[in-house]
C-alpha positions as CSV (number, residue, x, y, z in Angstrom):
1,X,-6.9,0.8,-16.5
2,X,-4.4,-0.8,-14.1
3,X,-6.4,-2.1,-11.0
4,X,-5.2,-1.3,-7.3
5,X,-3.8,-4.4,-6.5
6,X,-1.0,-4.7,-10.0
7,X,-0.4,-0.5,-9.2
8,X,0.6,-1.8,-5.8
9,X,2.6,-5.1,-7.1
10,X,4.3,-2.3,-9.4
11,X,4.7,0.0,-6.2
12,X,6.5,-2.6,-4.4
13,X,8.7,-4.3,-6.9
14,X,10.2,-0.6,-7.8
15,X,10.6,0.4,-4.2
16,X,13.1,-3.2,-3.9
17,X,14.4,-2.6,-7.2
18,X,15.9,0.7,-5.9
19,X,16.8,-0.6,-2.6
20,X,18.7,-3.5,-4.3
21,X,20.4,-0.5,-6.8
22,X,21.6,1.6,-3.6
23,X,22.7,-1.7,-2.0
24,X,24.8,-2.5,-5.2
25,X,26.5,1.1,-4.9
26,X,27.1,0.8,-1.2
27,X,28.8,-3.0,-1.0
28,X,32.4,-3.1,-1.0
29,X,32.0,-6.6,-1.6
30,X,32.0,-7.3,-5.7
31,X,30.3,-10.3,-5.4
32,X,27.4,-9.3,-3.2
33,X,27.3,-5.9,-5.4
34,X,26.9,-8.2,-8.4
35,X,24.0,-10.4,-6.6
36,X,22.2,-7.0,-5.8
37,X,22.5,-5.9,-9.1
38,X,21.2,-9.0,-10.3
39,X,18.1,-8.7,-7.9
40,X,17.7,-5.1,-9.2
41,X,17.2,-6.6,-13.1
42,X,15.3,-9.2,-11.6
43,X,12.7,-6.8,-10.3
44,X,13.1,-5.0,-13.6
45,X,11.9,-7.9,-15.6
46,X,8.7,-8.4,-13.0
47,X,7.6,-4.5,-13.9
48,X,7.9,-5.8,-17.9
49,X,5.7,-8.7,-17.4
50,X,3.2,-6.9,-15.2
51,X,3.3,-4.1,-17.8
52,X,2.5,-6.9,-20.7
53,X,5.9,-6.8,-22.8
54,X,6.9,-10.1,-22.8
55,X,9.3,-10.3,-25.5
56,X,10.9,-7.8,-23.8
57,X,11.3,-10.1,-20.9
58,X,12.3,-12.9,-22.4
59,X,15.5,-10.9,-23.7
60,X,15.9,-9.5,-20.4
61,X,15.9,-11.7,-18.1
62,X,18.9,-14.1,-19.6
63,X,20.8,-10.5,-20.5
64,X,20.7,-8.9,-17.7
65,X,20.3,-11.4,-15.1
66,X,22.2,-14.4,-16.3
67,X,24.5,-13.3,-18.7
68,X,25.7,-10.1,-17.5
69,X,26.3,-11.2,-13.5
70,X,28.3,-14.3,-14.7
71,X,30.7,-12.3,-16.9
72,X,31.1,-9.4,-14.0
73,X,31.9,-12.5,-11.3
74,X,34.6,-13.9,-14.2
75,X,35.8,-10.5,-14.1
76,X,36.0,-10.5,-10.5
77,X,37.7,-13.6,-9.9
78,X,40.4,-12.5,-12.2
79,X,40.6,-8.7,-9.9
80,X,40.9,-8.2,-6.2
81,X,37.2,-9.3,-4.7
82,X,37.0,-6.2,-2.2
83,X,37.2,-2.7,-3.1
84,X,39.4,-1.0,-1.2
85,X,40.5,2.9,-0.2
């Protein structure tokens, strides 16, 4: 059974996870909607360890955190860095 204090770790780490997912929708700012993103998969990966799927993890993190945010700021170097109306 999950104990209080890891159901509240969980609680928490989705609550920023979701708030770091709206603030990636609402930037204008590419590069700061990238960072966000890449806090959201951070939290992501916290709620895999804390749920005990490490190998999961350990293809996670360098996917969706390192990987994925470095190709998206190449791609963003190469376009316009603001979104525009």
């Amino acid at each position: 059974m999950i104990e209080v204090f890891t159901l509240a770790f969980l609680m928490l780490v989705s609550v920023a996870s979701v708030v770091a997912a709206y603030l990636a929708i609402r930037e204008r700012d590419m590069v700061k909607a990238i960072v966000f993103s890449a806090i959201q998969s951070a939290m992501y990966a916290l709620i895999f360890y804390v749920l005990m799927a490490p190998d999961i993890v350990l293809v996670y993190i360098p996917v969706s955190v390192g990987i994925t945010p470095a190709v998206l700021l190449f791609v963003t170097k190469k376009t316009e860095r603001y979104d525009g109306d």
